[in-house]
mmCIF file of the N, C-alpha and C atoms, coordinates in Angstrom:
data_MODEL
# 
_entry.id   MODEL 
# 
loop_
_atom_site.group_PDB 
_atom_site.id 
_atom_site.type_symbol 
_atom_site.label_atom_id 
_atom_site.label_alt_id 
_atom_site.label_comp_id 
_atom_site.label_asym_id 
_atom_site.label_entity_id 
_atom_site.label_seq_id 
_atom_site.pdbx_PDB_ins_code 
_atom_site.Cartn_x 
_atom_site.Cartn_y 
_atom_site.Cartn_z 
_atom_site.occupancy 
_atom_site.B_iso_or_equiv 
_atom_site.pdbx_formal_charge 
_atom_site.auth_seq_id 
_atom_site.auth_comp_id 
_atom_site.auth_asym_id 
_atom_site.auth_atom_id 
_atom_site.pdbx_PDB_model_num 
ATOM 1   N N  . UNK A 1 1  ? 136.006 63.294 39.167 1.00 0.00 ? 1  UNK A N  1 
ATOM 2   C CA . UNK A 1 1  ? 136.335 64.406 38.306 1.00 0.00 ? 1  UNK A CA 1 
ATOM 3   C C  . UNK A 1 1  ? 135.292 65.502 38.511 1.00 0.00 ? 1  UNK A C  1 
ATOM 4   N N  . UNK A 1 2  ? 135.647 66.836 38.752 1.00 0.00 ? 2  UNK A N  1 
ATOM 5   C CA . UNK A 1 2  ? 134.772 67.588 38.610 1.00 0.00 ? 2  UNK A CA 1 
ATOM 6   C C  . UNK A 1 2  ? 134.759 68.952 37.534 1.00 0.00 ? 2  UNK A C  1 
ATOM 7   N N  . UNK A 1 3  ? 133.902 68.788 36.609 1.00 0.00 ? 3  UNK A N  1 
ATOM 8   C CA . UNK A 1 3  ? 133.207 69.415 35.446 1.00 0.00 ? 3  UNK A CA 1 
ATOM 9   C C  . UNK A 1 3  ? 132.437 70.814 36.130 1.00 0.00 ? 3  UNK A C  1 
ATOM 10  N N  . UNK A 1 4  ? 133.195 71.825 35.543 1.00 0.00 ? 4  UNK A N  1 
ATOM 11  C CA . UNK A 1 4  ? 132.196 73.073 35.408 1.00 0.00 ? 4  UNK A CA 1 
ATOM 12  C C  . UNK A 1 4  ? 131.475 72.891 34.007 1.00 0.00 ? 4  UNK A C  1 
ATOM 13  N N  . UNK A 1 5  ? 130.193 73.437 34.256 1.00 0.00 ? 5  UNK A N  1 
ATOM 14  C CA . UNK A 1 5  ? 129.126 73.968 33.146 1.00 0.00 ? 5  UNK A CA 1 
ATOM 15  C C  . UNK A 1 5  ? 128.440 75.141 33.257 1.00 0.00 ? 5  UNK A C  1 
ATOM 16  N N  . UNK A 1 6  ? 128.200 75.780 31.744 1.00 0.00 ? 6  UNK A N  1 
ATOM 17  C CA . UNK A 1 6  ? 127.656 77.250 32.182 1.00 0.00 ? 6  UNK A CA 1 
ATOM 18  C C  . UNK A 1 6  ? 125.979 77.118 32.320 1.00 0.00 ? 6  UNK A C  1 
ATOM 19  N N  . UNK A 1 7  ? 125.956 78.118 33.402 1.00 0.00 ? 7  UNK A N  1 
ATOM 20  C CA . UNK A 1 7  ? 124.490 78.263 33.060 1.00 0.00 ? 7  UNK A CA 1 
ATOM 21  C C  . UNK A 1 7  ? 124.452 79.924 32.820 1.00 0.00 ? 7  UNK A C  1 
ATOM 22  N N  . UNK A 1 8  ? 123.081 79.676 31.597 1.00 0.00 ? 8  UNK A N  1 
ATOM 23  C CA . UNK A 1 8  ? 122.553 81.058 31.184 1.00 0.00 ? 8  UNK A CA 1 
ATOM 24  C C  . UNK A 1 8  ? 121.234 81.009 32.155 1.00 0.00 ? 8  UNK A C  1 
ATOM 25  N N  . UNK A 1 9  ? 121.055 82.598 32.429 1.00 0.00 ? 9  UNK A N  1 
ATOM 26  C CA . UNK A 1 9  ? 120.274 82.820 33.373 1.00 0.00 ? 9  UNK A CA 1 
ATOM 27  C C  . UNK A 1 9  ? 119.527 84.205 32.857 1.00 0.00 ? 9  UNK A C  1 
ATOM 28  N N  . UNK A 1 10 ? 118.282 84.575 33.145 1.00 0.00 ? 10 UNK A N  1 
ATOM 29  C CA . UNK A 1 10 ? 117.802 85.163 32.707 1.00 0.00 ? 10 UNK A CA 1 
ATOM 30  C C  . UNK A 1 10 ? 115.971 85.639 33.320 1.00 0.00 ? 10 UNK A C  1 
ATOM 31  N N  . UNK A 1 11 ? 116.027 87.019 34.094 1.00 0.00 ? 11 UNK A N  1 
ATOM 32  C CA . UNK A 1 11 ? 114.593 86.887 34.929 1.00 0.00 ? 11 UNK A CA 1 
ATOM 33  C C  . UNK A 1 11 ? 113.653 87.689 33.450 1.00 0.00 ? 11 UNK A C  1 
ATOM 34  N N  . UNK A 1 12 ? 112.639 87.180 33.818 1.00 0.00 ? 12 UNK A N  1 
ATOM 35  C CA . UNK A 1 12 ? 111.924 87.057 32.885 1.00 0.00 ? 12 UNK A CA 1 
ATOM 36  C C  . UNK A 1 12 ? 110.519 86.993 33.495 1.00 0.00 ? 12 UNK A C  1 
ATOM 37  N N  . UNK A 1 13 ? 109.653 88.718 33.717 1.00 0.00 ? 13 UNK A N  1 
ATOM 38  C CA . UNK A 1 13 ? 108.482 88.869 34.611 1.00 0.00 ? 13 UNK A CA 1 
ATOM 39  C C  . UNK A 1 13 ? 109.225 88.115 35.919 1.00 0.00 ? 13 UNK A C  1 
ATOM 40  N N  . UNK A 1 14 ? 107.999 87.671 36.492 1.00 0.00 ? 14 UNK A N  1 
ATOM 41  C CA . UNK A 1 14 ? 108.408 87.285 37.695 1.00 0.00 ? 14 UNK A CA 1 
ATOM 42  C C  . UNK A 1 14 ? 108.643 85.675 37.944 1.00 0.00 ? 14 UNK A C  1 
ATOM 43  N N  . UNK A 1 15 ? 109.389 84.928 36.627 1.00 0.00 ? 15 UNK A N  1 
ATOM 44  C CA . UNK A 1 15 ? 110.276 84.063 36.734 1.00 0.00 ? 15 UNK A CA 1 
ATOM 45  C C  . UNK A 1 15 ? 111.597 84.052 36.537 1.00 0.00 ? 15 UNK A C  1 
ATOM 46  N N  . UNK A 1 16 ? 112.547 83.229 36.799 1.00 0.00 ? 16 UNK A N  1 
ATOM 47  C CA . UNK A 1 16 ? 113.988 83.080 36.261 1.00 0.00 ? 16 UNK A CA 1 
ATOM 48  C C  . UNK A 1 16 ? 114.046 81.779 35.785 1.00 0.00 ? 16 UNK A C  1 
ATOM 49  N N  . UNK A 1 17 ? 114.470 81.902 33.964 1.00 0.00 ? 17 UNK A N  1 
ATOM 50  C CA . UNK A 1 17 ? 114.814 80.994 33.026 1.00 0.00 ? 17 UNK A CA 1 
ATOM 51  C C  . UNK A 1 17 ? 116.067 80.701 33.620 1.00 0.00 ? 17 UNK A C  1 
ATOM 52  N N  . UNK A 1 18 ? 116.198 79.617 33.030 1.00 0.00 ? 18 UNK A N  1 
ATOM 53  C CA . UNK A 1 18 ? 117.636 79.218 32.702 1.00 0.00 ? 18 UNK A CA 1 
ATOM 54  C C  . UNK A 1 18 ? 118.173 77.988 31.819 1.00 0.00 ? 18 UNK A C  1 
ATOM 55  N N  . UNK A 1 19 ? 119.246 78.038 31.448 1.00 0.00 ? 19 UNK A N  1 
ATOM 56  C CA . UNK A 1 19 ? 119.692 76.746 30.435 1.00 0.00 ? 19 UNK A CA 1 
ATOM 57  C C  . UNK A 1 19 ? 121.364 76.390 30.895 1.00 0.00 ? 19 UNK A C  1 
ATOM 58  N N  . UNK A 1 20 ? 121.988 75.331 30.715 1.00 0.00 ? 20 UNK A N  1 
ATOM 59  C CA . UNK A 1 20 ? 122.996 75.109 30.737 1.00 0.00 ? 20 UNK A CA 1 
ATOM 60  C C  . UNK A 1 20 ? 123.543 74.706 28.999 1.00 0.00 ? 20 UNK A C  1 
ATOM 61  N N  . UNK A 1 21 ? 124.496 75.621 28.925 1.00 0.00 ? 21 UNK A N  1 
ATOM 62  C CA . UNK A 1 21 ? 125.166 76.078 27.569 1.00 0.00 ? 21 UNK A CA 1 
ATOM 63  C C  . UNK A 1 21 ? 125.520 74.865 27.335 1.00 0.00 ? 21 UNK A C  1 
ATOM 64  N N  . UNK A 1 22 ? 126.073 73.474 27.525 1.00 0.00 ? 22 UNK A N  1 
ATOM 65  C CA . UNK A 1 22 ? 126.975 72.506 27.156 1.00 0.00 ? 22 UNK A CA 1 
ATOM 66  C C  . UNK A 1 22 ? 126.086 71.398 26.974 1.00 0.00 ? 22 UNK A C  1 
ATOM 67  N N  . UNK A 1 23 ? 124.528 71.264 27.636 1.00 0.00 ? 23 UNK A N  1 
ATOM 68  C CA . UNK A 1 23 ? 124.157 70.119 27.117 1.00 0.00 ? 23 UNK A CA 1 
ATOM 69  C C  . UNK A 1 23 ? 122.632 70.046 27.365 1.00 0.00 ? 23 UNK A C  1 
ATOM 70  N N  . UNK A 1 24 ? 122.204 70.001 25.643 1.00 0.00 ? 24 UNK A N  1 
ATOM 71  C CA . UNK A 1 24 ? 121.005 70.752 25.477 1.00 0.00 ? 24 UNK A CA 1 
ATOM 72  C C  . UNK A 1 24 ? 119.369 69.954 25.862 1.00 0.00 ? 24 UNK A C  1 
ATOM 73  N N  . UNK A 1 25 ? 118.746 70.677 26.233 1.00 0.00 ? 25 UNK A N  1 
ATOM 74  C CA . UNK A 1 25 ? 117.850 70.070 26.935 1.00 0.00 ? 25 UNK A CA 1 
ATOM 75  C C  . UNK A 1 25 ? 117.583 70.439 28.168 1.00 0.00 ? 25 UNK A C  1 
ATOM 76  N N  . UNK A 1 26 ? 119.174 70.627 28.811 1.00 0.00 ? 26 UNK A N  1 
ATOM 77  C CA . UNK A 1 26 ? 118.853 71.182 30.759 1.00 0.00 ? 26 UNK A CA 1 
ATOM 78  C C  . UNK A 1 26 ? 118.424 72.450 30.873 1.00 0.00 ? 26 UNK A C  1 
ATOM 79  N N  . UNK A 1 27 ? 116.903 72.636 31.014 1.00 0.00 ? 27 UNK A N  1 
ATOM 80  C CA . UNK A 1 27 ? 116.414 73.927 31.165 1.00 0.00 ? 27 UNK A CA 1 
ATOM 81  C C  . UNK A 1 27 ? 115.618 74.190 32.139 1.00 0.00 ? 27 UNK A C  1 
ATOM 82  N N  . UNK A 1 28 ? 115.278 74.964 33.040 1.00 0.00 ? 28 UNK A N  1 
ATOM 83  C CA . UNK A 1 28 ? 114.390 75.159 34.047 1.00 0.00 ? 28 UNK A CA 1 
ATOM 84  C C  . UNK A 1 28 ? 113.632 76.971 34.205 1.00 0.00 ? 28 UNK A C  1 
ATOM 85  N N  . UNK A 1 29 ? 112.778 76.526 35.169 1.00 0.00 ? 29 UNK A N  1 
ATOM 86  C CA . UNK A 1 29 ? 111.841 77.470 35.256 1.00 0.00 ? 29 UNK A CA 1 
ATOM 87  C C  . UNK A 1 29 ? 111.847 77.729 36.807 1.00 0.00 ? 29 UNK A C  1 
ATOM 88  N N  . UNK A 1 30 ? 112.499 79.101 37.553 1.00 0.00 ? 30 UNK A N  1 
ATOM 89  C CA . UNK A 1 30 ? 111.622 78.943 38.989 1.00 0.00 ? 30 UNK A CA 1 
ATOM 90  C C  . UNK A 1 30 ? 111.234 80.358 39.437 1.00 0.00 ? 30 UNK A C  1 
ATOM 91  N N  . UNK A 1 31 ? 111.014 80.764 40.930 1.00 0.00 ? 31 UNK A N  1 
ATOM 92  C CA . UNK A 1 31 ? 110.306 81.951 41.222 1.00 0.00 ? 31 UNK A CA 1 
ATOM 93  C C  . UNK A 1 31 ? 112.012 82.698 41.677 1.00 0.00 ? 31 UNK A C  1 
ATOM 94  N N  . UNK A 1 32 ? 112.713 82.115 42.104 1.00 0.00 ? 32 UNK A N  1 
ATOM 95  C CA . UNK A 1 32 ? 113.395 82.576 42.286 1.00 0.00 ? 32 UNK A CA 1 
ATOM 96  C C  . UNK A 1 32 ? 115.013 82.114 41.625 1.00 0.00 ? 32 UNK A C  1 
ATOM 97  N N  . UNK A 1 33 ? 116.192 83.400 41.951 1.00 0.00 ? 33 UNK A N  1 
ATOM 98  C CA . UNK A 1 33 ? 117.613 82.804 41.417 1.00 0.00 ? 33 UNK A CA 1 
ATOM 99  C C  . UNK A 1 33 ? 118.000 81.690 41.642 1.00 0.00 ? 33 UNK A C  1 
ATOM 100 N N  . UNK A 1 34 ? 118.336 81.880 43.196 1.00 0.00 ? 34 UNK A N  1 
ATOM 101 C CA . UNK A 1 34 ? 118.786 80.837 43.833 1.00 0.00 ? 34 UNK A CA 1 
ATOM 102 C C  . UNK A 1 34 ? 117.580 79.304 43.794 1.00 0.00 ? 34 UNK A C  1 
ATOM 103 N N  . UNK A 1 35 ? 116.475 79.120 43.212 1.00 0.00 ? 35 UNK A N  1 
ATOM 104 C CA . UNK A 1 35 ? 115.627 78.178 43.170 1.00 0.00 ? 35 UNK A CA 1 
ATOM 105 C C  . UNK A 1 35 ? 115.967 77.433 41.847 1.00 0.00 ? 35 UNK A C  1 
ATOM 106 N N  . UNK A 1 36 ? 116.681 78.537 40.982 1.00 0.00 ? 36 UNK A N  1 
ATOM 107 C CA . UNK A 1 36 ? 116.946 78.254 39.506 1.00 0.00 ? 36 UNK A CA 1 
ATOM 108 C C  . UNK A 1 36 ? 118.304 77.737 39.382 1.00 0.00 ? 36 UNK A C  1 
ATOM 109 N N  . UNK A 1 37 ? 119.143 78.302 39.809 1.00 0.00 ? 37 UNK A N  1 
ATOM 110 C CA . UNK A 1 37 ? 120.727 77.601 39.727 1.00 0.00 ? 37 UNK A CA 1 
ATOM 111 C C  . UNK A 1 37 ? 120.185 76.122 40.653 1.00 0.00 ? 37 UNK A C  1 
ATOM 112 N N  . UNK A 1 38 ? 119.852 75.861 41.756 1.00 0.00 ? 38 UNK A N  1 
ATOM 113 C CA . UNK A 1 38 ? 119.181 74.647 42.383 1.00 0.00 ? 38 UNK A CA 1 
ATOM 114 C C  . UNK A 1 38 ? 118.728 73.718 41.437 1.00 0.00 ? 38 UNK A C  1 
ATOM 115 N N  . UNK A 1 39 ? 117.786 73.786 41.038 1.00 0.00 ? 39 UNK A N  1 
ATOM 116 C CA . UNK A 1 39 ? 117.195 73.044 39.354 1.00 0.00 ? 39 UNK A CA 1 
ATOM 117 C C  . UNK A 1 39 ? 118.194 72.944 38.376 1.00 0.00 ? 39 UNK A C  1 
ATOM 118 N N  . UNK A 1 40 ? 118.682 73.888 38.145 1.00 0.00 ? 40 UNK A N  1 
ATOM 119 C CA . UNK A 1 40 ? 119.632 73.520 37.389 1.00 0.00 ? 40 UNK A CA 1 
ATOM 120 C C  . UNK A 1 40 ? 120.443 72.315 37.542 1.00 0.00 ? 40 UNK A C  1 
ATOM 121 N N  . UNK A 1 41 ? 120.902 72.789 38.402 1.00 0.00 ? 41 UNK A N  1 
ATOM 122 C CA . UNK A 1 41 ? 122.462 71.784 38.558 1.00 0.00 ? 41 UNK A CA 1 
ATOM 123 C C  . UNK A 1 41 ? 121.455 70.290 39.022 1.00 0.00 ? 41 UNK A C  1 
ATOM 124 N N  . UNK A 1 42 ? 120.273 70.287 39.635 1.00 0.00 ? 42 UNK A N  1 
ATOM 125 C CA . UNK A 1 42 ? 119.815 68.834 39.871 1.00 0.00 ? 42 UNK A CA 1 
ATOM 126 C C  . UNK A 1 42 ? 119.509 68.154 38.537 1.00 0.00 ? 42 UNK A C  1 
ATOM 127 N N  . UNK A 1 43 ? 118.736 68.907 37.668 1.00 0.00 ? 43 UNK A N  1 
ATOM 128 C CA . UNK A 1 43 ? 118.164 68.560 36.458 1.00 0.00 ? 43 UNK A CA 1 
ATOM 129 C C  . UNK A 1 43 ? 119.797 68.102 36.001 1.00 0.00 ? 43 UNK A C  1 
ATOM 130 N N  . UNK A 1 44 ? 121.106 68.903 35.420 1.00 0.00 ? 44 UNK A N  1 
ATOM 131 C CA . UNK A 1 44 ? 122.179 68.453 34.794 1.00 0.00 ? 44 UNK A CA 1 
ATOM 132 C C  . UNK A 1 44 ? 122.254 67.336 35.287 1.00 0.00 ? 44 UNK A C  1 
ATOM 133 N N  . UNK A 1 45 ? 122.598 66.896 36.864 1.00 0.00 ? 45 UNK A N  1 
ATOM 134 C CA . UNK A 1 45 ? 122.853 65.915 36.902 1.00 0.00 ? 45 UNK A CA 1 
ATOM 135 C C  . UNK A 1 45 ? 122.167 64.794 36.348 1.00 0.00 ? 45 UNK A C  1 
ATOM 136 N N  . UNK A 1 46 ? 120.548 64.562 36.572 1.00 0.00 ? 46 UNK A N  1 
ATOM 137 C CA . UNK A 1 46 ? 119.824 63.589 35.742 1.00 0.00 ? 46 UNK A CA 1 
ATOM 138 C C  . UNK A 1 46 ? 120.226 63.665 34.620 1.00 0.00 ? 46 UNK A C  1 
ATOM 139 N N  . UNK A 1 47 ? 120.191 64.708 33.833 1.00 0.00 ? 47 UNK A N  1 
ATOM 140 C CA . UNK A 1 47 ? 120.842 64.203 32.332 1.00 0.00 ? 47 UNK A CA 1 
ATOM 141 C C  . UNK A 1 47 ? 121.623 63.832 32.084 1.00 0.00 ? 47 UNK A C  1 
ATOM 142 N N  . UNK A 1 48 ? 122.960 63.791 32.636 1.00 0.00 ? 48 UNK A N  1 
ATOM 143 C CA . UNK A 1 48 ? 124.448 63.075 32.750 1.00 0.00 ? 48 UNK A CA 1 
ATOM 144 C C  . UNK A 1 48 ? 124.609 62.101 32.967 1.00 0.00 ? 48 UNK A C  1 
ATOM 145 N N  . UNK A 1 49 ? 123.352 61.538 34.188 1.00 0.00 ? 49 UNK A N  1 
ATOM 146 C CA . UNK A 1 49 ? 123.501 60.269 34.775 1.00 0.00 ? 49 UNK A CA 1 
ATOM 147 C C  . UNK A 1 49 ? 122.800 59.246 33.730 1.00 0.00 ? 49 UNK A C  1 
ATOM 148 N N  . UNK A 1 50 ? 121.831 59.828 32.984 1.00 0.00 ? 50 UNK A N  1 
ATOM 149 C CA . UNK A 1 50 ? 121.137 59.398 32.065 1.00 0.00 ? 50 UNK A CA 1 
ATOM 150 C C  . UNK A 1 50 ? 121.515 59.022 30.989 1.00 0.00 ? 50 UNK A C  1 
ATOM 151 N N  . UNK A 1 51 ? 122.843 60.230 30.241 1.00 0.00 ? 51 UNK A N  1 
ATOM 152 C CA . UNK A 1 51 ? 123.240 59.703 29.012 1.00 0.00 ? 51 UNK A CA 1 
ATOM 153 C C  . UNK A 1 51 ? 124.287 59.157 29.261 1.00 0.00 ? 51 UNK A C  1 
ATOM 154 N N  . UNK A 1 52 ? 125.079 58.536 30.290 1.00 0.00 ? 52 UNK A N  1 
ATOM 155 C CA . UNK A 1 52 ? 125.504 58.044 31.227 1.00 0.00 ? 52 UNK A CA 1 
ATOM 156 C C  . UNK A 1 52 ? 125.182 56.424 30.658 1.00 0.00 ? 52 UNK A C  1 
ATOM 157 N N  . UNK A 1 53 ? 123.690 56.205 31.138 1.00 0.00 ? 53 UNK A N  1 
ATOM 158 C CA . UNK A 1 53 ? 123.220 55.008 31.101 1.00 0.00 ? 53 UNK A CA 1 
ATOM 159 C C  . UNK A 1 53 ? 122.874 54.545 29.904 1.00 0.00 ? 53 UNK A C  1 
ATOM 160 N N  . UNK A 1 54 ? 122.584 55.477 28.897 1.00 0.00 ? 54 UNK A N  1 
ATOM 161 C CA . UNK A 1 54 ? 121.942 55.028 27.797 1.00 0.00 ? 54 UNK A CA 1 
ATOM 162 C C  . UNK A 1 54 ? 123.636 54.903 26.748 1.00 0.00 ? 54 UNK A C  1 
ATOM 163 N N  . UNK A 1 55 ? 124.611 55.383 27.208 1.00 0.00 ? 55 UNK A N  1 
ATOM 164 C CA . UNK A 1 55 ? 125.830 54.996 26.461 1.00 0.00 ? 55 UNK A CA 1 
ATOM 165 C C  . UNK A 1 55 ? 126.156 53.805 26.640 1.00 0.00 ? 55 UNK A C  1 
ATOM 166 N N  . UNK A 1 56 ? 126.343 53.780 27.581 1.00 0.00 ? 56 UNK A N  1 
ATOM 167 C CA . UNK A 1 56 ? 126.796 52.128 28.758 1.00 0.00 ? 56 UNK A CA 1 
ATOM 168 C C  . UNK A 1 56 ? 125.830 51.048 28.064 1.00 0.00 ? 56 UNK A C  1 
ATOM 169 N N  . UNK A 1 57 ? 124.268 51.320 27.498 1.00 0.00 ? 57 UNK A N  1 
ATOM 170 C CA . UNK A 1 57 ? 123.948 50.055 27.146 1.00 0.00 ? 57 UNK A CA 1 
ATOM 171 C C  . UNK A 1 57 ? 123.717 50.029 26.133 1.00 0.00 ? 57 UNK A C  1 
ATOM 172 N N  . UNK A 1 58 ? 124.171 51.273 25.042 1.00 0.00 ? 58 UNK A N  1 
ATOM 173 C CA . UNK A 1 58 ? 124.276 50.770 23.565 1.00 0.00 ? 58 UNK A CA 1 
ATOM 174 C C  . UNK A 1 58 ? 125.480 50.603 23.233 1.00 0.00 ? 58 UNK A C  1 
ATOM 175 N N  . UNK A 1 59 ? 126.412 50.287 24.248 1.00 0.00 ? 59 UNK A N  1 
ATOM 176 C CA . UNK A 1 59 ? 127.742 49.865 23.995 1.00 0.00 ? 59 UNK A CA 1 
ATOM 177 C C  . UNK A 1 59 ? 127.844 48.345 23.968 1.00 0.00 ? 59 UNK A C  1 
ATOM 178 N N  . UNK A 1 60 ? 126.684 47.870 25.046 1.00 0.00 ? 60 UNK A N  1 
ATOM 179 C CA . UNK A 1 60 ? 126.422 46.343 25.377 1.00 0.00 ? 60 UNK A CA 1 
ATOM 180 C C  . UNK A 1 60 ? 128.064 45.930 25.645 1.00 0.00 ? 60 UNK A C  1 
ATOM 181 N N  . UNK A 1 61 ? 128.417 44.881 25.364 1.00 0.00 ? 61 UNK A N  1 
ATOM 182 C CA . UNK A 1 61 ? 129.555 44.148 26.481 1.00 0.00 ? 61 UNK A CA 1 
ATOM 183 C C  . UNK A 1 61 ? 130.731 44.797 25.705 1.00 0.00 ? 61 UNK A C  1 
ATOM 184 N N  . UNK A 1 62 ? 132.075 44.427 26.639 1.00 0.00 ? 62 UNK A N  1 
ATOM 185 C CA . UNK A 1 62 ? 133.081 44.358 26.330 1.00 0.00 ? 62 UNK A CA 1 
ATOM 186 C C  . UNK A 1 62 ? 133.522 45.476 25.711 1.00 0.00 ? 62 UNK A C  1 
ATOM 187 N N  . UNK A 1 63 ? 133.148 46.959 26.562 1.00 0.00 ? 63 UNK A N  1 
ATOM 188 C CA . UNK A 1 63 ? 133.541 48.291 26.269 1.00 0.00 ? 63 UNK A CA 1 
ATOM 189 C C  . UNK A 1 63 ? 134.597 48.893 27.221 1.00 0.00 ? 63 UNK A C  1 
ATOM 190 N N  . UNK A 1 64 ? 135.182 49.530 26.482 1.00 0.00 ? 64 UNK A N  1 
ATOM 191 C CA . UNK A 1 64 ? 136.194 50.794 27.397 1.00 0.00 ? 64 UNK A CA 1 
ATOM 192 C C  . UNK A 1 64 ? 135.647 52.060 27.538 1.00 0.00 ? 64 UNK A C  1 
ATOM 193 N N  . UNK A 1 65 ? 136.442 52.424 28.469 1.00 0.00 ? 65 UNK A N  1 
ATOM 194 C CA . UNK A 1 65 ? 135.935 53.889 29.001 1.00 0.00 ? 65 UNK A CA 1 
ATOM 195 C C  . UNK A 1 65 ? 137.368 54.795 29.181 1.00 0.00 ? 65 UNK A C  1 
ATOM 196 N N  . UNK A 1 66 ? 137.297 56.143 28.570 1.00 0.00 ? 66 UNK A N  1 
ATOM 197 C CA . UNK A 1 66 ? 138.265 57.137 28.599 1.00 0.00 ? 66 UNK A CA 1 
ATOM 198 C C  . UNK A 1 66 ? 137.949 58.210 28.793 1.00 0.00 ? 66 UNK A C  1 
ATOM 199 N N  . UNK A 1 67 ? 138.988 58.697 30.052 1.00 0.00 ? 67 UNK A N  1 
ATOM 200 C CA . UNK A 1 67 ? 138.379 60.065 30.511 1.00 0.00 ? 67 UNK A CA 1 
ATOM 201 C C  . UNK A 1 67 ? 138.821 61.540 29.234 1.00 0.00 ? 67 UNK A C  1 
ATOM 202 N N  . UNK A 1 68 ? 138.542 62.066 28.927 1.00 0.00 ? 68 UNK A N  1 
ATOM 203 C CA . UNK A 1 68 ? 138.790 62.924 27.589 1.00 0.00 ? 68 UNK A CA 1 
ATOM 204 C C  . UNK A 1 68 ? 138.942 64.351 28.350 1.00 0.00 ? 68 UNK A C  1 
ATOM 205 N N  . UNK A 1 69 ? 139.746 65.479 28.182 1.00 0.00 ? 69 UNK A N  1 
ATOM 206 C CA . UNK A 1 69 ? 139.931 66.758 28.569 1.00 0.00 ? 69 UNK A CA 1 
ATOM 207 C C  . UNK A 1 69 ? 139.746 66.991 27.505 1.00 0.00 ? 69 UNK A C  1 
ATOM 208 N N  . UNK A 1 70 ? 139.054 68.335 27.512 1.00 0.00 ? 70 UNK A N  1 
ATOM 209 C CA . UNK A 1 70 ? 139.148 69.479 26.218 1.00 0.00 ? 70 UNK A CA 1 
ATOM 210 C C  . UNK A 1 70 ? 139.537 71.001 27.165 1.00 0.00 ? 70 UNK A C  1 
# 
C-alpha cells in the first residue's frame, strides 16, 4: 500500500525545518531542501515501522489486522 503524507517545510536562517502533518514527532533539521524532504521521509519511515512494532506486541497473540482507508 502506498500512503502519501504531508510535509511542512520551512527555511529558517540557514536551515530547513520540517514536520510531517499526520504523525507527530517526525521532525527534522538540515542545511539543505532536498537534505530535509530526505530525513524526512527516512525518519517517517522509522516511526511507522516502530509504531508498527510496538502495536504488534501490545496486541500479544491471536490478533487481526485491517487495512482502513480514510
Amino acid at each position: 500500500m502506498n500512503q502519501s503524507y504531508t510535509a511542512v517545510v520551512k527555511q529558517d536562517g540557514p536551515w530547513w525545518i520540517g514536520w510531517i502533518e499526520e504523525v507527530p514527532g517526525v521532525n527534522c533539521q538540515e542545511n539543505s531542501r532536498d537534505g530535509l524532504l530526505k530525513s524526512l521521509r527516512i525518519t517517517l519511515l522509522e516511526a511507522l515501522e516502530m509504531n508498527r512494532d510496538d502495536a504488534r506486541h501490545a496486541a500479544g497473540e491471536d490478533y487481526e489486522e485491517f487495512s482502513i482507508a480514510v
